[in-house]
N, C-alpha and C positions, 0 to 999 in steps of 0.2 A: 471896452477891454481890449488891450493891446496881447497881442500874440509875443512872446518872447521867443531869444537863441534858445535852443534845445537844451532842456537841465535835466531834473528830479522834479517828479509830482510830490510834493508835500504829503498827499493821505495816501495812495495807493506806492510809491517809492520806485515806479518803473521809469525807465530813463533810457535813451534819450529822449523828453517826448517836448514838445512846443506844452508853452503854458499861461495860462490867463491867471490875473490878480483875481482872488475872490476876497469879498470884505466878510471874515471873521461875523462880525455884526453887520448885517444889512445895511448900506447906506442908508434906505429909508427909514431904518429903526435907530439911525443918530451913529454908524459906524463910519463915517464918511473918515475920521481920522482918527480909527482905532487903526488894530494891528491887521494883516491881511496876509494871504497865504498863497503860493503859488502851484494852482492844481491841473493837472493835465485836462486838455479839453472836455473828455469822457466823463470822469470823474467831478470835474463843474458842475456838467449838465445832468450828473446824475440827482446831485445834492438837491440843484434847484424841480429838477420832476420827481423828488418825493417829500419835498418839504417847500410851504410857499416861505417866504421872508420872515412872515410873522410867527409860521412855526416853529422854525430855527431861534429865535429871540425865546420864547414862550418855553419851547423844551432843551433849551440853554445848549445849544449846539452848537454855540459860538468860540469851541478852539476845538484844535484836528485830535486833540484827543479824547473828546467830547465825540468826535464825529466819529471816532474807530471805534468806541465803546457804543453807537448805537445799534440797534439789532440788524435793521435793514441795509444802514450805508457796511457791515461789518460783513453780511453777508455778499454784497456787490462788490467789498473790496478783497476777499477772498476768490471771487472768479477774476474780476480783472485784474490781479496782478500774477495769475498763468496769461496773459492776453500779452503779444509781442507789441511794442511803445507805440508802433505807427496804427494799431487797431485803436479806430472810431467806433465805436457801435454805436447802433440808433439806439435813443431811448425816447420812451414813451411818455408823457407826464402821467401818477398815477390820475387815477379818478378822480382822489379827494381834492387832490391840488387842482386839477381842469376843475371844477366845479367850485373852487375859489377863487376863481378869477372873474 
């Protein structure tokens, strides 16, 4: 995943921030050329440490308004978008997901 010029995150909507393609549909779940979203790095990495690939397919997570209506990504995107564009925070994968791998 390529790093892009500084835009808008698609789910959390803070800007200016560098942004990676995420695929809507996992590639390995047949999204390789579906539709795909441009999300700030934080925000990436949040999706994939609390959902594995096949979570996201299974509990139909697969468009940003899907992902803003879920409980957990709805409450992480309520703190992160008080957070100023250049904040990283570490995330942790949950448990459930480390133990699906």
């Amino acid at each position: 995943m390529k790093g892009q010029a500084a835009g808008t995150c698609e789910l959390c909507g803070r800007s200016p921030v560098a942004t990676t393609v995420h695929h809507l549909v996992p590639r390995e779940k047949g999204g390789a050329m579906q539709p795909t979203a441009l999300l700030c790095k934080a925000c990436h990495r949040q999706i994939h440490a609390l959902y594995t690939n096949s979570d996201l397919v299974r509990m139909h997570l697969t468009t940003i308004q899907a992902l803003r209506q879920d409980q957990q990504i709805a409450a992480y995107l309520k703190w992160i978008s008080k957070q100023p564009p250049g904040a990283e925070p570490k995330v942790r994968k949950s448990q459930r997901v480390r133990s699906k791998r």
